[in-house]
N, C-alpha and C positions, 0 to 999 in steps of 0.2 A: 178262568182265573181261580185259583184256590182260594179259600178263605185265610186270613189271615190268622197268626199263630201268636197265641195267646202268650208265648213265654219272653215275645220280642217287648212286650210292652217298659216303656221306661220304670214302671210305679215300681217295678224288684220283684221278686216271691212277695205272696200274701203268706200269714200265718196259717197253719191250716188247723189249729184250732183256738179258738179265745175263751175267755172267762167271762162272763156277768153276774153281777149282782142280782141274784132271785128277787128282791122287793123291786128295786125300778130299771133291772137290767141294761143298766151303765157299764162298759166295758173297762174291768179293772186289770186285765192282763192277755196277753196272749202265749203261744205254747215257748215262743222265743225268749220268754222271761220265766219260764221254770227251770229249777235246780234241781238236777235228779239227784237223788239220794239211793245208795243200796240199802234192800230191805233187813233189817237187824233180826235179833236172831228172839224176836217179843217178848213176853216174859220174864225171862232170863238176861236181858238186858235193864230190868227196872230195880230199884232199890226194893227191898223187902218189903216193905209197908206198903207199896204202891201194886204189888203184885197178886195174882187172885189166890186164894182161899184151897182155890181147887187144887189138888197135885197133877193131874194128869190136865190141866193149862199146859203146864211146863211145857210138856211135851208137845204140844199142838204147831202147827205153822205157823207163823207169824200172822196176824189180818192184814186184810190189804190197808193202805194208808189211808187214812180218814180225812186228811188233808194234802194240798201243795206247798210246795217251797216255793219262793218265787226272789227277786232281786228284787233290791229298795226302787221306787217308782216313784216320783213325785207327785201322783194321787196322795200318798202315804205322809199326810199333815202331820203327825206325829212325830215322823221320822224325819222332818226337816225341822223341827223347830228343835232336833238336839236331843232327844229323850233317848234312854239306851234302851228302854223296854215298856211297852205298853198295846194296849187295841187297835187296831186297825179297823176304821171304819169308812165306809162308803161314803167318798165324796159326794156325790149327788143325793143319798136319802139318810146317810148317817145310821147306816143297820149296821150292826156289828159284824166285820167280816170274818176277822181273826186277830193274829194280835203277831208281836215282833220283838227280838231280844237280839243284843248285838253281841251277847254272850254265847249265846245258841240255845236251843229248844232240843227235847226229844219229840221225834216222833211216834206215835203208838203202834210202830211195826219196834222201835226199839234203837233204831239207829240215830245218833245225833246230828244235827244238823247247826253249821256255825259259818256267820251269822244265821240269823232263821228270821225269816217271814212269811208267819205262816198264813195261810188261806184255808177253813172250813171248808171239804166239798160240800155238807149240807147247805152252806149260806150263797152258794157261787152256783151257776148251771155253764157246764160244758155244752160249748156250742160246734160243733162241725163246717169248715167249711167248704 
């Protein structure tokens, strides 16, 4: 008799990968709640004053994105009591995760993102599963 096959199961697809919080690794999202965004063109997407010093930045690639997008969740205390812009913080330890505009954000590849809720990879650990 064969083993039985893992895709009949009622539970659906699992995510195959999730987010948590670095200080008490609380699961704040998974890949099914990220917003891709095309990479901008860096730089040369920011207003003057936010732009570097350097001239040959200019010309560089874009960096990879330093954070996620993600869709409003109802972890997201903030974003339920009404606010159109403020931090995002970790339900369970209150670390600062990121923060959210229902105007939109840029991100540091250059592209704008509307609404935006964004998530720090430095504050979240990619988990595989």
């Amino acid at each position: 008799m064969a083993a039985p096959d893992n895709s009949d199961l009622a539970s659906g697809p699992k995510p195959e990968v999730i987010y948590r919080c670095k200080k008490c690794r609380r699961i704040v999202a998974s890949q099914e709640h990220v917003v891709t965004h095309e990479r901008g063109e860096g730089q040369k997407s920011f207003k003057w004053r936010k732009r570097s010093s350097d001239p040959w930045e200019m010309d560089k690639e874009p960096p990879e994105c330093s954070s996620i997008f993600v869709e409003p969740m109802k972890w997201m205390e903030t974003v339920q009591e009404g606010c159109v812009g403020e931090k995002l913080q970790c339900i369970g330890c209150k670390a600062r995760l990121g923060s959210f505009n229902w105007a939109g954000m840029q991100c540091n590849c250059g592209t704008w993102v509307n609404p935006a809720f964004q998530l720090h990879k430095n504050r979240i650990d990619e988990c595989h599963i």
